[in-house]
C-alpha positions as CSV (number, residue, x, y, z in Angstrom):
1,X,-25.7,-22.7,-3.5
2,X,-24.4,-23.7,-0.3
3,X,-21.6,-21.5,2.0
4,X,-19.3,-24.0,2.1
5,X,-19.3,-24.6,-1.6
6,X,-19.3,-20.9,-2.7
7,X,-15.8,-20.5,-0.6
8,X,-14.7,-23.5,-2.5
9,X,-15.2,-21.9,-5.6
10,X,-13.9,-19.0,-4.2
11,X,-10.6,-20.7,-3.0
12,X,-10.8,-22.5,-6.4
13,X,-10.7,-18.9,-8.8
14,X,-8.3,-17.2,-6.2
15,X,-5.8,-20.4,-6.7
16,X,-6.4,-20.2,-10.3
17,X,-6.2,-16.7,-10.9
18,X,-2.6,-16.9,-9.0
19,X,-1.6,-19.4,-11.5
20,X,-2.9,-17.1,-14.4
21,X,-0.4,-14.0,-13.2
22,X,2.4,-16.6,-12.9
23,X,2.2,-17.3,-16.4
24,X,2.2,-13.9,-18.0
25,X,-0.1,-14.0,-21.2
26,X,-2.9,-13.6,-22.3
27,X,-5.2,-15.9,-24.6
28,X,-7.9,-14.8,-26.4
29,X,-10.5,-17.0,-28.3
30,X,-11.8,-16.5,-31.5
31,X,-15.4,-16.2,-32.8
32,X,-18.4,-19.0,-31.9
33,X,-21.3,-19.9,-33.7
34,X,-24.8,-20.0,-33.1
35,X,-27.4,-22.7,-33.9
36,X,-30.2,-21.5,-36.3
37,X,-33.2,-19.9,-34.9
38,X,-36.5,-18.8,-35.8
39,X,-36.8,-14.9,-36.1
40,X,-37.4,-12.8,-33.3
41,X,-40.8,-11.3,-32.6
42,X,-42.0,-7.8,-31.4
43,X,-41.0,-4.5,-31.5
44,X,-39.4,-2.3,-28.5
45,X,-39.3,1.2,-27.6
46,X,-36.8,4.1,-28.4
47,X,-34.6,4.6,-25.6
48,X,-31.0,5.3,-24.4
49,X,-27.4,4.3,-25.2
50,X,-27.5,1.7,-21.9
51,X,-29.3,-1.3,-22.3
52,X,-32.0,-0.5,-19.1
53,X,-34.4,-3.5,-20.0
54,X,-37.6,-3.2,-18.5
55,X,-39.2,-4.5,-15.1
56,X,-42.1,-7.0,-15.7
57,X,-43.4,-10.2,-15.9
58,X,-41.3,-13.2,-16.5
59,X,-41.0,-13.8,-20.1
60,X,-39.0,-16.2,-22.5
61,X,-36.0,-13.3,-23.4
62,X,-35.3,-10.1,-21.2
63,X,-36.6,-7.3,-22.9
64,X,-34.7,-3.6,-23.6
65,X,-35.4,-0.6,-25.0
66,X,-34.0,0.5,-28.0
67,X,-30.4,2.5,-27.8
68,X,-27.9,4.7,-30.1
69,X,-24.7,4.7,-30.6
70,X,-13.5,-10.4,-25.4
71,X,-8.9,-13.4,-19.1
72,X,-7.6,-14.8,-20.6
73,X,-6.0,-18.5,-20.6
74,X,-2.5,-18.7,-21.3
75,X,-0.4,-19.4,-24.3
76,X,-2.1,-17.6,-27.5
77,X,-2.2,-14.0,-29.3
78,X,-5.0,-12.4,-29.3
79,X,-7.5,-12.9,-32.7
80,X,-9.6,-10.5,-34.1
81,X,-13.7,-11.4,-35.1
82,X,-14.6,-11.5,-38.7
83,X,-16.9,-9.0,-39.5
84,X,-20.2,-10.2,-38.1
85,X,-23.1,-11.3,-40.6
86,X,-26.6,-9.5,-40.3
87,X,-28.7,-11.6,-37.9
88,X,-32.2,-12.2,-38.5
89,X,-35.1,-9.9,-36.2
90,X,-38.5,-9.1,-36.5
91,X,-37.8,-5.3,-36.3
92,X,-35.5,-4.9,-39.3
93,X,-35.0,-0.9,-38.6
94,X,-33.7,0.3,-34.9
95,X,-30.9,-1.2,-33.2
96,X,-30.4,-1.7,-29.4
97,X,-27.6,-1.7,-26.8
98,X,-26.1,-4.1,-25.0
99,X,-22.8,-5.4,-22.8
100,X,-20.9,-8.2,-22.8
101,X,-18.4,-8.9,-20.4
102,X,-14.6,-9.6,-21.6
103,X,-11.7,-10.0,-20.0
104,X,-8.7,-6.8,-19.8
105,X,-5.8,-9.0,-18.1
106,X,-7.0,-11.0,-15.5
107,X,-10.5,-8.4,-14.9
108,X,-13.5,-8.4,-16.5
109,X,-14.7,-5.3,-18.4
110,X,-18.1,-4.5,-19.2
111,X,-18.3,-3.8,-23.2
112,X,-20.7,-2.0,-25.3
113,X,-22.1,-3.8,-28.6
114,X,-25.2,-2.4,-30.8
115,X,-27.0,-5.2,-32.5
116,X,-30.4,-4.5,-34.4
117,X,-33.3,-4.0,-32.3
118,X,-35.2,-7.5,-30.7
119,X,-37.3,-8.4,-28.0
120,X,-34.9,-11.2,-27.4
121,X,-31.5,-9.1,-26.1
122,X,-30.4,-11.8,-23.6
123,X,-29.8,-13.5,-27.0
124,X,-28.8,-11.5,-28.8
125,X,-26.1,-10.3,-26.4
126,X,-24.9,-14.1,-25.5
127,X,-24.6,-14.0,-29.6
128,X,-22.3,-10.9,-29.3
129,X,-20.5,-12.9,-26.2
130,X,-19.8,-16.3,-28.3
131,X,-18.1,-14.1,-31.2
132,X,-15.6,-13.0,-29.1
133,X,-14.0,-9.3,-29.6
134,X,-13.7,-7.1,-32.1
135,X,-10.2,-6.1,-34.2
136,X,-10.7,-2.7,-32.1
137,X,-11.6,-4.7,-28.6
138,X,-8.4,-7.3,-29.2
139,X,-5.9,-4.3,-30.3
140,X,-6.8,-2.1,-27.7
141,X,-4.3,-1.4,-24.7
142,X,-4.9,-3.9,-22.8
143,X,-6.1,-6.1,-25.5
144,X,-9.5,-7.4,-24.7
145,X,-10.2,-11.1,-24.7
146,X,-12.8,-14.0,-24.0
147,X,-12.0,-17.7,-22.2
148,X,-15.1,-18.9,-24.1
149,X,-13.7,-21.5,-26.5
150,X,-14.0,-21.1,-30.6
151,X,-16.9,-23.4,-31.9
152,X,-19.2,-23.0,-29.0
153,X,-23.1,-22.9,-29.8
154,X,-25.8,-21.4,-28.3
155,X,-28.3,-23.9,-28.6
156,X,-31.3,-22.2,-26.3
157,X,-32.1,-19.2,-23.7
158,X,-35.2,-19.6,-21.0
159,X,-35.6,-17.0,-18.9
160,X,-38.6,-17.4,-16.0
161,X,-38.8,-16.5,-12.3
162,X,-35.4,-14.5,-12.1
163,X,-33.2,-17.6,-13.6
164,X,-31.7,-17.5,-16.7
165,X,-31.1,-21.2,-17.8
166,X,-28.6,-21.2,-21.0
167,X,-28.1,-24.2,-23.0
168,X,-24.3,-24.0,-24.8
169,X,-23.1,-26.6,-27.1
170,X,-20.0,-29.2,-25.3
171,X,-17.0,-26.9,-26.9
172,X,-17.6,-24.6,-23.8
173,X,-16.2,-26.9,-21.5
174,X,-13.2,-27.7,-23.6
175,X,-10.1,-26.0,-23.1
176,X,-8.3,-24.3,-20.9
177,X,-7.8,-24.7,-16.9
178,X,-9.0,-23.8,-13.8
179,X,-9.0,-20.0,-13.8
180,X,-9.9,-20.0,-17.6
181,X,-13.1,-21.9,-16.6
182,X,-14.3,-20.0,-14.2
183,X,-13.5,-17.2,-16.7
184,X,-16.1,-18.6,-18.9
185,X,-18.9,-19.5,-16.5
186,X,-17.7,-15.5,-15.1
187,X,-18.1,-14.0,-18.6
188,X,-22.3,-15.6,-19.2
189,X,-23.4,-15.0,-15.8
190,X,-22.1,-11.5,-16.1
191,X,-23.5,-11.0,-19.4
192,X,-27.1,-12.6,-18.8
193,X,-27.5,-10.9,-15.0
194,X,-27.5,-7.2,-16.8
195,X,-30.8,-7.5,-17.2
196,X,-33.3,-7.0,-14.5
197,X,-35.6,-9.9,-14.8
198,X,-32.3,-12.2,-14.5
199,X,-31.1,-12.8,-11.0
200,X,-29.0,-16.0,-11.6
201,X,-28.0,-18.5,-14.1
202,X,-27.8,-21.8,-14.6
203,X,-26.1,-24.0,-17.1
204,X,-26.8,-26.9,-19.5
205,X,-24.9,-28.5,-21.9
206,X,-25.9,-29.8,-24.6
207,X,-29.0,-30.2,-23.1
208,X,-28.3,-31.8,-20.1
209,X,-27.9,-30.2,-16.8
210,X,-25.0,-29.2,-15.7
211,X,-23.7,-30.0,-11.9
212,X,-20.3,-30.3,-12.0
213,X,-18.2,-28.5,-15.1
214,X,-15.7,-29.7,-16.8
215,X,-12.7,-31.8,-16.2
216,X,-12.1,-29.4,-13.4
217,X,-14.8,-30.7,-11.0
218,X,-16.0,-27.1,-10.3
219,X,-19.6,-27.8,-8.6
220,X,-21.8,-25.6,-9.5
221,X,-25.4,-27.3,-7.4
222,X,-27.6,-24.4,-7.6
223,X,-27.9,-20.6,-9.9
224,X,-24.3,-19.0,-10.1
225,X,-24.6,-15.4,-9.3
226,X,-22.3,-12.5,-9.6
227,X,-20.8,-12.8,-6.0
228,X,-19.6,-16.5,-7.2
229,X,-16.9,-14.1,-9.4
230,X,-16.2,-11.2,-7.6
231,X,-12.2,-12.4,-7.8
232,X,-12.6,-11.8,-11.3
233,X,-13.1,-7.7,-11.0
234,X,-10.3,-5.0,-10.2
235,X,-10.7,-3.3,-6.9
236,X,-12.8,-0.6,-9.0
237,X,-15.4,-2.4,-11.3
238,X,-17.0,0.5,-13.5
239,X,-20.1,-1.3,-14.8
240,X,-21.7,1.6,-16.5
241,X,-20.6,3.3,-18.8
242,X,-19.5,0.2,-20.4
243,X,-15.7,0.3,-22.5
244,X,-16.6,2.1,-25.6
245,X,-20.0,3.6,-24.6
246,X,-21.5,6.8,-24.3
247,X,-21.2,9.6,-21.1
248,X,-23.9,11.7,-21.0
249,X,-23.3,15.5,-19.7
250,X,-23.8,15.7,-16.7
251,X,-23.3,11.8,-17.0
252,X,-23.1,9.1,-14.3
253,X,-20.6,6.5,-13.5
254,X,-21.7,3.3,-11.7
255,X,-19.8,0.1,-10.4
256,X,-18.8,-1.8,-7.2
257,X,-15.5,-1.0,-5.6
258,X,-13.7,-2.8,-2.8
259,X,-11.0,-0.6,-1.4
260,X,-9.4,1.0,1.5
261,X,-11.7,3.4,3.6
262,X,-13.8,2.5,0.5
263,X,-12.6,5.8,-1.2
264,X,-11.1,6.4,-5.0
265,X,-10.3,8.4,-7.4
266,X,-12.2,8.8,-10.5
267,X,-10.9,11.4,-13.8
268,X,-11.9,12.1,-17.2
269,X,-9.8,13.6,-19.8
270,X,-10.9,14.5,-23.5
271,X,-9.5,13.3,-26.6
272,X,-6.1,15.3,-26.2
273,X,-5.7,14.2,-22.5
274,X,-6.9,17.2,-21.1
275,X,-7.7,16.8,-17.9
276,X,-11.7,17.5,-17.3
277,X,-13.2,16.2,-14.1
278,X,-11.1,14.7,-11.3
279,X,-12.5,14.0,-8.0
280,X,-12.6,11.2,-4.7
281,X,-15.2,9.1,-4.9
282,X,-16.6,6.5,-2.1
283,X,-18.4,3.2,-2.5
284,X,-21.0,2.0,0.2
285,X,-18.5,-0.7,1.5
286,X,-14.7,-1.0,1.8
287,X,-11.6,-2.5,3.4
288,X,-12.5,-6.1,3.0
289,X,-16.2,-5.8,0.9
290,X,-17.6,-4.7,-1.8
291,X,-19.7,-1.7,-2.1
292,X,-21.8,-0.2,-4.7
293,X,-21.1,3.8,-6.2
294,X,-23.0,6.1,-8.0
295,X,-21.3,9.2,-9.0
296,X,-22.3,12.1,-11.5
297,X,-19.9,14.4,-13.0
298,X,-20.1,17.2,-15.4
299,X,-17.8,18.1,-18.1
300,X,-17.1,20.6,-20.5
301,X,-16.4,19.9,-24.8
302,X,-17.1,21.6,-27.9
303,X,-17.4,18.8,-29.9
304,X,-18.4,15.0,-29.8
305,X,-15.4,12.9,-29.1
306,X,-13.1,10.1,-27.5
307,X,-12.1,10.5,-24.4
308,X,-11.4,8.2,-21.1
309,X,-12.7,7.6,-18.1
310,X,-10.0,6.7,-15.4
311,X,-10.5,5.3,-12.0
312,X,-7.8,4.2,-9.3
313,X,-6.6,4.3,-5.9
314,X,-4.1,6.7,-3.7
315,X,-1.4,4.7,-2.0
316,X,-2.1,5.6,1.4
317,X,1.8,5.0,1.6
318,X,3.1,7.3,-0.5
319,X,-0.2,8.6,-2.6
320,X,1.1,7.1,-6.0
321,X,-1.5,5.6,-8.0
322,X,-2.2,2.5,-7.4
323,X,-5.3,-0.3,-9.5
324,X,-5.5,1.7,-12.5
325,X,-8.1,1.3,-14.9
326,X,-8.8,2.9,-18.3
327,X,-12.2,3.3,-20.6
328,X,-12.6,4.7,-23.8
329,X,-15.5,6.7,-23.7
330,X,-17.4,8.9,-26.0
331,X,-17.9,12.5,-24.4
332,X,-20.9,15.1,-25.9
333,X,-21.2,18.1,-25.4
């Protein structure tokens, strides 16, 4: 992708995402289908709550170990899934972990879904993408919701050489404006660039490739990436552990922040509120950039529960809080 096109589309989400505060709401799209498949093949390994596919050669699906444990376009109510349907694999015992990446107001938020254990997670998790959110997901507070239109069909996955090329059906492009489109395009390059052996993505529809989406005219002449969205993230993006995952003890908490001095806050209370870690925390890059962090906190609890993970920012004005974020985590002890 070219510079001068990237801050096009960068001028293009900003404008867009101006638009999308303006109007106040939130819309949330319902479930998508998948065209049938032929089963999955191979088995995986037992591992840990986190998808943390493996490192290797290129191969059709990104791989992952096995694992325990939907912005919105304006003008509609949120709308729970139906419960999901068993999906056909070739390892009918196991299941595995996986995010996909909704939208909490105008922010994407990394969410946790178990689906039965396959060699193919980038599909299975761009299944758990089309369906949307869950009754919990879209009556949580914020309600979490998807831009990805109802109806749309994932009609094939090839993964080789870092690129992820995904072939959706012609309802993802239908709908919606500006913002909600990058939204869209935001949510599958997120969701497909977990995985180590995917770098970038690029798009087909039905079949055909795709150079410039929808009625919009947003270009897109070469793999989108996760920089192409950054507008889309709050000033502290917790990528791991995902919104409704599990915290290990000691546990780690990992993201990208872009914020003053590159320094937040980040707290964990237990299922009463109590408060049980608080702390400042510093990214690699701030004021201006982006910056990765990495911190590990320990906590104390008696018994497995729900509790939250909260990150935000001091006012350097007056030291109120300020970019707020909440995830509902599960704390061991």
């Amino acid at each position: 992708m070219t510079a001068s096109s990237q801050t096009r589309r960068t001028i293009l989400i900003l404008v867009s995402l101006v638009a999308l505060v303006a109007a106040g709401c939130n819309t949330v799209g319902s479930r998508g289908t998948l065209a049938p498949r032929s089963p999955d093949s191979g088995t995986i390994a037992p591992s840990s709550p986190e998808p943390t596919a493996p490192v290797g050669s290129p191969s059709p699906e990104p791989t992952a170990p096995v694992g325990s444990p939907d912005p919105v376009d304006p003008g509609a109510t949120p709308t729970a899934r139906p419960p999901a349907t068993p999906r056909p694999s070739a390892t009918p015992s196991g299941a595995t972990s996986v995010k996909v990446y909704l939208f909490a107001g105008e922010s994407l938020v990394p969410v946790l879904r178990r689906v039965e254990a396959t060699r193919a997670v980038g599909r299975a998790a761009l299944t758990e993408l089309l369906a949307g959110p869950t009754a919990e997901e879209a009556g949580a507070s914020p309600a979490l919701g998807t831009t990805i239109p109802a109806g749309t069909i994932l009609l094939g996955l090839d993964i080789a050489d870092g690129l992820a090329t995904v072939d959706l059906s012609r309802e993802f492009e239908s709908g919606g404006g500006s913002a909600s489109m990058f939204g869209r395009l935001a949510q599958v390059v997120y969701t497909l660039t977990q995985f180590p052996t995917v770098e970038g993505v690029a798009f087909r529809l039905d079949g055909r490739p795709v150079t410039v989406f929808s009625g919009e005219g947003i270009v897109l002449d070469g793999p989108s990436v996760r920089s192409d969205y950054e507008a889309f993230l709050p000033p502290v993006f917790v990528d791991s552990p995902a919104w409704g995952g599990t915290l290990a003890n000691p546990g780690r908490v990992t993201g990208v922040a872009n914020v003053f001095e590159a320094t937040f806050m980040i707290e964990l209370r237990d299922a009463d509120g109590n408060r049980l870690f608080r702390d400042h925390a510093m990214a690699t890059c701030g004021t201006g950039c982006w910056g990765t962090f990495d911190v590990t906190l320990r906590y104390d609890v008696a018994r497995r529960q729900t509790g939250s993970l909260l990150v935000y920012v001091l006012s350097a004005r007056d030291g109120s809080i300020e970019s707020l974020r909440t995830y509902p985590v599960t704390l061991v002890p």
